[in-house]
GUVOLO-955314 format. One record per atom (N, C-alpha, C): x, z, y negated; residue in one letter. Coordinates in steps of 0.1 Angstrom, whole numbers, plus 5000, padded with zeros to 4 digits. Each point is the difference from the previous one (the first is absolute). Example, Ala and Ser with C-alpha at 12.3 -4.5 7.8 and 13.67 -1.06 7.14 Angstrom:
BEGIN
<node x="5132" z="5078" y="5057" aa="A"/>
<node x="4991" z="5000" y="4988" aa="A"/>
<node x="5009" z="5000" y="4988" aa="A"/>
<node x="4996" z="4993" y="4989" aa="S"/>
<node x="5009" z="5000" y="4989" aa="S"/>
<node x="4992" z="5008" y="4989" aa="S"/>
end
This chain:
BEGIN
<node x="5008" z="5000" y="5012" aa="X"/>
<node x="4992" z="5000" y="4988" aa="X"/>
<node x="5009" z="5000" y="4988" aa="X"/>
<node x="4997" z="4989" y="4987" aa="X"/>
<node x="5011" z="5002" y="4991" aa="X"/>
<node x="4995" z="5011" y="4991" aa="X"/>
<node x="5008" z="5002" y="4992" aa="X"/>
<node x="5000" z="5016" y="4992" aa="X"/>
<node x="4986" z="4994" y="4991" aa="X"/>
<node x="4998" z="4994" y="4996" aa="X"/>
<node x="4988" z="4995" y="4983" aa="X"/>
<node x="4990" z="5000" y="5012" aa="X"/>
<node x="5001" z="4998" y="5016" aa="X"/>
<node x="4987" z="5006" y="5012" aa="X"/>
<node x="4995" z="5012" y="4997" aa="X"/>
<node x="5014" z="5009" y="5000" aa="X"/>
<node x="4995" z="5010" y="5002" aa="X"/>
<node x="4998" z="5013" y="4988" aa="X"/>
<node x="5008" z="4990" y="4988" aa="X"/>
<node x="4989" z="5010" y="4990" aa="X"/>
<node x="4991" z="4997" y="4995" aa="X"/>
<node x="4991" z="4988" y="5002" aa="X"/>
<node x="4986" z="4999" y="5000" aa="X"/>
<node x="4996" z="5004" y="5014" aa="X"/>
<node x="5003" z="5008" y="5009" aa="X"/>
<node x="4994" z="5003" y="5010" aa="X"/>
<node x="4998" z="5017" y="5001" aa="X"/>
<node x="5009" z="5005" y="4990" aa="X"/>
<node x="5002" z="5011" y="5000" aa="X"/>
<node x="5000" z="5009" y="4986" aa="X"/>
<node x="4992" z="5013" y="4997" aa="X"/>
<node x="4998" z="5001" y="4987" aa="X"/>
<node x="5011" z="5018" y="5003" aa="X"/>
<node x="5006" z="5004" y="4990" aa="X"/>
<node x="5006" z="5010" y="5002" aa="X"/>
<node x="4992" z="5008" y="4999" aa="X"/>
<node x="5000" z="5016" y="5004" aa="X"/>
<node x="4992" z="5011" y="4995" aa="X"/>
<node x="5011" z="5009" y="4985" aa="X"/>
<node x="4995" z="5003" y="4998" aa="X"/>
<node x="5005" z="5005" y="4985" aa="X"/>
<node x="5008" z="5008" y="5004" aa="X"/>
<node x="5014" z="5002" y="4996" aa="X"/>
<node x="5010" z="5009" y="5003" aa="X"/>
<node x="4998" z="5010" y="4989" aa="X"/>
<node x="5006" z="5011" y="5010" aa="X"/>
<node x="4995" z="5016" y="4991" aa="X"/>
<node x="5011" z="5007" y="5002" aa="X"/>
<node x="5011" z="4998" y="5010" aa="X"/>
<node x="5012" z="5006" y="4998" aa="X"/>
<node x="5013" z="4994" y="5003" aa="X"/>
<node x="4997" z="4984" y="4997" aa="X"/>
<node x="5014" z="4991" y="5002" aa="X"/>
<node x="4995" z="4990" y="4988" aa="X"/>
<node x="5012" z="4994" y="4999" aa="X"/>
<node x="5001" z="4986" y="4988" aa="X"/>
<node x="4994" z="4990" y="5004" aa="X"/>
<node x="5000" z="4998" y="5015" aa="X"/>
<node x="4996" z="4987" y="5005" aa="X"/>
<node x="4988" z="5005" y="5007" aa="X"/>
<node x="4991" z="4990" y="5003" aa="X"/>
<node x="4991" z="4999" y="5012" aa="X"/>
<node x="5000" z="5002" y="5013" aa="X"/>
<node x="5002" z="5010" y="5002" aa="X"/>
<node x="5003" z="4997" y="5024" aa="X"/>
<node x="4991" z="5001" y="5004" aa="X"/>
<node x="4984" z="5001" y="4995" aa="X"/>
<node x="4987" z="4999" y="5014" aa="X"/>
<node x="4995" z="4987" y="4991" aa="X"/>
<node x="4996" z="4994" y="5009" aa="X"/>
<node x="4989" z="4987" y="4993" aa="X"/>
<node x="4988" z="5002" y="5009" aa="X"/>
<node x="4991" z="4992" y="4999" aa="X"/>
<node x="4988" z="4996" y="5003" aa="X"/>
<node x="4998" z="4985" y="5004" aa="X"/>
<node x="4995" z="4995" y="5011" aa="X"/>
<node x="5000" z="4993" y="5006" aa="X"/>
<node x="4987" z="4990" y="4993" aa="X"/>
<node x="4999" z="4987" y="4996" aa="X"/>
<node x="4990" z="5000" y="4990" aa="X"/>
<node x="4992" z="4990" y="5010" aa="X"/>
<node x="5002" z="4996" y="5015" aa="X"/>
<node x="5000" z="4993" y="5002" aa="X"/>
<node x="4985" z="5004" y="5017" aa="X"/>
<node x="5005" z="5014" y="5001" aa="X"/>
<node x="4994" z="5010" y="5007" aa="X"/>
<node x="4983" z="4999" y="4998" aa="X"/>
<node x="4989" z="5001" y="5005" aa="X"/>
<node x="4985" z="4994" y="5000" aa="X"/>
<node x="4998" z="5013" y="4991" aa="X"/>
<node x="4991" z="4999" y="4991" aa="X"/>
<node x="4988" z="5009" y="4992" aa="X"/>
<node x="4998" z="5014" y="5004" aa="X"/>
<node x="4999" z="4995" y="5012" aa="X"/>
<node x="4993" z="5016" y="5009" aa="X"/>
<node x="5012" z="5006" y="5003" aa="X"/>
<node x="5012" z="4994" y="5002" aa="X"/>
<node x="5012" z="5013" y="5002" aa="X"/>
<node x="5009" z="5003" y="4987" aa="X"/>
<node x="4997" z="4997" y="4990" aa="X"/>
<node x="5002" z="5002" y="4989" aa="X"/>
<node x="4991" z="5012" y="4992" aa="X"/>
<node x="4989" z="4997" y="4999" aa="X"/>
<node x="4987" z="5011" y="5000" aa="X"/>
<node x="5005" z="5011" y="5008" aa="X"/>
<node x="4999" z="4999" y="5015" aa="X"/>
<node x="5004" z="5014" y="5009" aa="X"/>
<node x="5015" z="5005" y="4997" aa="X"/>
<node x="5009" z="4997" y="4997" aa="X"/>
<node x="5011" z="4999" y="4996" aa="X"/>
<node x="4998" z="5013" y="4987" aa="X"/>
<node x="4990" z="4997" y="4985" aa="X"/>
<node x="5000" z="5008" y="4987" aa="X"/>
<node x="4991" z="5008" y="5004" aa="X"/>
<node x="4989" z="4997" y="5011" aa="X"/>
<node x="4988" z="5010" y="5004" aa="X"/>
<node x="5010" z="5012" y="5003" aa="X"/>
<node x="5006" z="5000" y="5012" aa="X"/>
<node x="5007" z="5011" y="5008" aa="X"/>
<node x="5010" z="5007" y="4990" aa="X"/>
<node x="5002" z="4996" y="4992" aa="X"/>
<node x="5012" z="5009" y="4987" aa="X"/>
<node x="4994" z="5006" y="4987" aa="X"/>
<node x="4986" z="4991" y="4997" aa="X"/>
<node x="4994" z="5010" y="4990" aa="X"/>
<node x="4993" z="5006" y="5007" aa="X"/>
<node x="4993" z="4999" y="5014" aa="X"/>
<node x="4994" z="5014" y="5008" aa="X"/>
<node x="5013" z="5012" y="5003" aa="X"/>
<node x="5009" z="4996" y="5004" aa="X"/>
<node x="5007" z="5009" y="5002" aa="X"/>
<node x="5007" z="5007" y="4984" aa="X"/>
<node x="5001" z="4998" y="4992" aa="X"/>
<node x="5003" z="5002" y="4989" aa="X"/>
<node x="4988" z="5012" y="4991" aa="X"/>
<node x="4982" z="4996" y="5006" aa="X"/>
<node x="4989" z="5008" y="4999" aa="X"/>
<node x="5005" z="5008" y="5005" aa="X"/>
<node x="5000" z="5002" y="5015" aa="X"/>
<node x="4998" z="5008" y="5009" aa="X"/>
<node x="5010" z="5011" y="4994" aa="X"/>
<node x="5018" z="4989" y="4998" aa="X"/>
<node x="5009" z="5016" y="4995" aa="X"/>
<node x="4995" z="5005" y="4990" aa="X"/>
<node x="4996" z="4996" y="4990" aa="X"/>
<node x="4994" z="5005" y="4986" aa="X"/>
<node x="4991" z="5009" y="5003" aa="X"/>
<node x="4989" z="4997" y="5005" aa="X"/>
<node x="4991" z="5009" y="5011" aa="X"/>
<node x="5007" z="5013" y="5002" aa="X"/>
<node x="5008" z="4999" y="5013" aa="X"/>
<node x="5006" z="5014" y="5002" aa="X"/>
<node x="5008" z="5010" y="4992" aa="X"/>
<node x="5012" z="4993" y="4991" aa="X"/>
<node x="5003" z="5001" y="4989" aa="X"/>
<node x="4987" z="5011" y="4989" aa="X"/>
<node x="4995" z="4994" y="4996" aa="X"/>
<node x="4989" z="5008" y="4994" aa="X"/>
<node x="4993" z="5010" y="5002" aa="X"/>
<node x="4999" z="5001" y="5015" aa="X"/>
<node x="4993" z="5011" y="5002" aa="X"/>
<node x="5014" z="5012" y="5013" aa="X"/>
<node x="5012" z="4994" y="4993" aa="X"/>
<node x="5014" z="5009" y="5008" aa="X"/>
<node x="5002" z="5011" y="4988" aa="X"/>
<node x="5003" z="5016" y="5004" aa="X"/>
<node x="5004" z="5004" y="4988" aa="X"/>
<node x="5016" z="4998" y="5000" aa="X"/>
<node x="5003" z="4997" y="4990" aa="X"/>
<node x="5014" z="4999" y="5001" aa="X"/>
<node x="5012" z="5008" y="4990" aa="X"/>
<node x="4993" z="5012" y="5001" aa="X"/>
<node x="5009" z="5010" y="4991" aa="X"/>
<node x="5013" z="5003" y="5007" aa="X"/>
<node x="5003" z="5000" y="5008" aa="X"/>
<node x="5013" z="4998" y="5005" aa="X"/>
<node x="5009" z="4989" y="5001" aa="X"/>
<node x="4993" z="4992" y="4993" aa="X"/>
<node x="5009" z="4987" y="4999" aa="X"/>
<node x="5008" z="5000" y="4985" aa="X"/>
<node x="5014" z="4995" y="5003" aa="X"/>
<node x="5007" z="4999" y="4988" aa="X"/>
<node x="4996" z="4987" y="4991" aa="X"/>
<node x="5003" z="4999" y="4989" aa="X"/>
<node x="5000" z="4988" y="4984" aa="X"/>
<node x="5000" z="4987" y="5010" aa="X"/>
<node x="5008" z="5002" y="5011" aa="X"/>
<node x="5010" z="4983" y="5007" aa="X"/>
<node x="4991" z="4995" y="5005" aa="X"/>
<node x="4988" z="5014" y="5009" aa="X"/>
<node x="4994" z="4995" y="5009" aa="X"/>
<node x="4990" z="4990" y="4994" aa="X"/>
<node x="4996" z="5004" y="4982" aa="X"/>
<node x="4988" z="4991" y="4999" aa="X"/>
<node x="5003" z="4987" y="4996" aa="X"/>
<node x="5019" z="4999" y="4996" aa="X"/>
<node x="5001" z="4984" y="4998" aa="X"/>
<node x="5001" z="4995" y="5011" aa="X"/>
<node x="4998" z="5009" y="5012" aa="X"/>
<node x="5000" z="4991" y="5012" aa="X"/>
<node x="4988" z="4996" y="5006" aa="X"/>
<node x="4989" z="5008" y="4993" aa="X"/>
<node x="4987" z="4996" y="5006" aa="X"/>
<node x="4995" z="4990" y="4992" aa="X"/>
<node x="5001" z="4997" y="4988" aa="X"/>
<node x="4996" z="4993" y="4994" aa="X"/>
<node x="5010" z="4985" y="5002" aa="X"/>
<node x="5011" z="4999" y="5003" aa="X"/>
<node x="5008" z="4991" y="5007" aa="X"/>
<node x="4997" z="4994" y="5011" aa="X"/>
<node x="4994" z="5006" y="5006" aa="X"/>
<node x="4994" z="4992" y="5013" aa="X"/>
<node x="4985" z="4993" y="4997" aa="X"/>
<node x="4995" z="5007" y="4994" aa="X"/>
<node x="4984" z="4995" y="4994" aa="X"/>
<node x="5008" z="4984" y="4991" aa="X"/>
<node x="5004" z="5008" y="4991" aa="X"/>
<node x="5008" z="4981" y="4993" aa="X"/>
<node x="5003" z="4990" y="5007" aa="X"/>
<node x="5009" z="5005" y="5010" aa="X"/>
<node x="5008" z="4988" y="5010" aa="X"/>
<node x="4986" z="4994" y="5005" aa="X"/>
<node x="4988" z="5007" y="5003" aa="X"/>
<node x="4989" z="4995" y="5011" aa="X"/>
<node x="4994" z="4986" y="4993" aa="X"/>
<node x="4997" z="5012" y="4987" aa="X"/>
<node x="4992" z="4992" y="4989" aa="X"/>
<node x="5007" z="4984" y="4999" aa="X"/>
<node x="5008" z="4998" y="4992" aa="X"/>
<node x="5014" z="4993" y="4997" aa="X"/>
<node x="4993" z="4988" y="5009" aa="X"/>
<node x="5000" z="5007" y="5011" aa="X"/>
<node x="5003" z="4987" y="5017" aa="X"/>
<node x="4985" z="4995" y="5001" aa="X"/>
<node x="4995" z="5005" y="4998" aa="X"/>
<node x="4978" z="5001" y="4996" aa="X"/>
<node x="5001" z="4988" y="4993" aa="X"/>
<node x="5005" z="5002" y="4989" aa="X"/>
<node x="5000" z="4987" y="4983" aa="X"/>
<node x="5006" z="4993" y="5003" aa="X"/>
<node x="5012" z="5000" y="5008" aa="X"/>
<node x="5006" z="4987" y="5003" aa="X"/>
<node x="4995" z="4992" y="5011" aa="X"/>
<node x="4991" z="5004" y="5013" aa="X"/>
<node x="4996" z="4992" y="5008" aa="X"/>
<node x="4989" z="4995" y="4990" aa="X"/>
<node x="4991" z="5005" y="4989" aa="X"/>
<node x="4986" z="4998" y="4999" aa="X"/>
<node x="5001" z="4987" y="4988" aa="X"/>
<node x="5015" z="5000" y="4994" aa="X"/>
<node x="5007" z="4990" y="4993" aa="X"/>
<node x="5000" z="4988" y="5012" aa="X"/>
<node x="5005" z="5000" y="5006" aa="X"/>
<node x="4998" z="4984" y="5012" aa="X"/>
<node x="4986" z="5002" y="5001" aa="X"/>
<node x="4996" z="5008" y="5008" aa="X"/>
<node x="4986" z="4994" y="5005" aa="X"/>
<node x="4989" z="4994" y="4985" aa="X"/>
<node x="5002" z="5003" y="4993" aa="X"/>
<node x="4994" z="4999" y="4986" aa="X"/>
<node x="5007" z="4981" y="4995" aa="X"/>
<node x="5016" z="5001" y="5000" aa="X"/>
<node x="5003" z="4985" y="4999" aa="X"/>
<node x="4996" z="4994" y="5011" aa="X"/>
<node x="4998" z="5003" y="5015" aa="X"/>
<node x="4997" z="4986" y="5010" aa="X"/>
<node x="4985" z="5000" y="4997" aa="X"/>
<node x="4993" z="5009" y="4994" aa="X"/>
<node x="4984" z="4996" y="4997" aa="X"/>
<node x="5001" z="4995" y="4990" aa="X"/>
<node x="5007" z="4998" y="4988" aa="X"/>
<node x="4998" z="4992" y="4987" aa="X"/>
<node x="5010" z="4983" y="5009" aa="X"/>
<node x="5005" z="5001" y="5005" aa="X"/>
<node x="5006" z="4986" y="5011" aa="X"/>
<node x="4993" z="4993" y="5005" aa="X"/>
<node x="4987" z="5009" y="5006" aa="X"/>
<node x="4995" z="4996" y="5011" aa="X"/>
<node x="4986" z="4990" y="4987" aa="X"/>
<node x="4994" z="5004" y="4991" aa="X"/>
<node x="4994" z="4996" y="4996" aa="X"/>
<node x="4999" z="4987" y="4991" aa="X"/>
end
C-alpha cells in the first residue's frame, strides 16, 4: 500500500502525551464497528464516572484526582475522535 493509501485510510487520534500521533483509526472499518468502538469507551468512561461519584475518596491524595480525571479525558478524547470519522464518512457518503 503506498503511504498517500494510507493516510487517506487512516485518521490519527489526537495525541495527549507525545508530539506525534501513534494510535490512528482505521477509516476504512464499516459504520457499526466504528460506532461499537466510541459506544464501549463513552459507556465505560459513564460507568467510571458513575463509580467515581459515588467513591468517597478522602483518603486519596491531590495526584489521585489528576489521575482520575486523566483517564475520563483520555476516554473522552478517543469518543470525539472516532465520532469525527464516522461524522466525515456520513458527510462522504452523501
Amino acid at each position: 500500500m503506498k503511504a498517500e493509501q494510507l493516510l487517506g485510510r487512516f485518521t490519527p487520534l489526537t495525541p495527549i502525551a507525545t508530539t506525534h500521533p501513534v494510535l490512528f483509526i482505521d477509516r476504512t472499518v464499516p459504520l457499526t464497528e466504528l460506532h461499537a468502538c466510541a459506544s464501549e469507551r463513552l459507556h465505560a468512561t459513564l460507568d467510571y464516572l458513575t463509580l467515581m461519584a459515588c467513591a468517597s475518596l478522602r483518603d486519596s491524595a491531590a495526584s489521585d484526582f489528576n489521575t482520575l480525571t486523566n483517564v475520563a479525558r483520555i476516554l473522552v478524547q478517543d469518543v470525539t475522535d472516532v465520532f469525527g470519522v464516522i461524522e466525515q464518512r456520513g458527510l462522504e457518503e452523501q
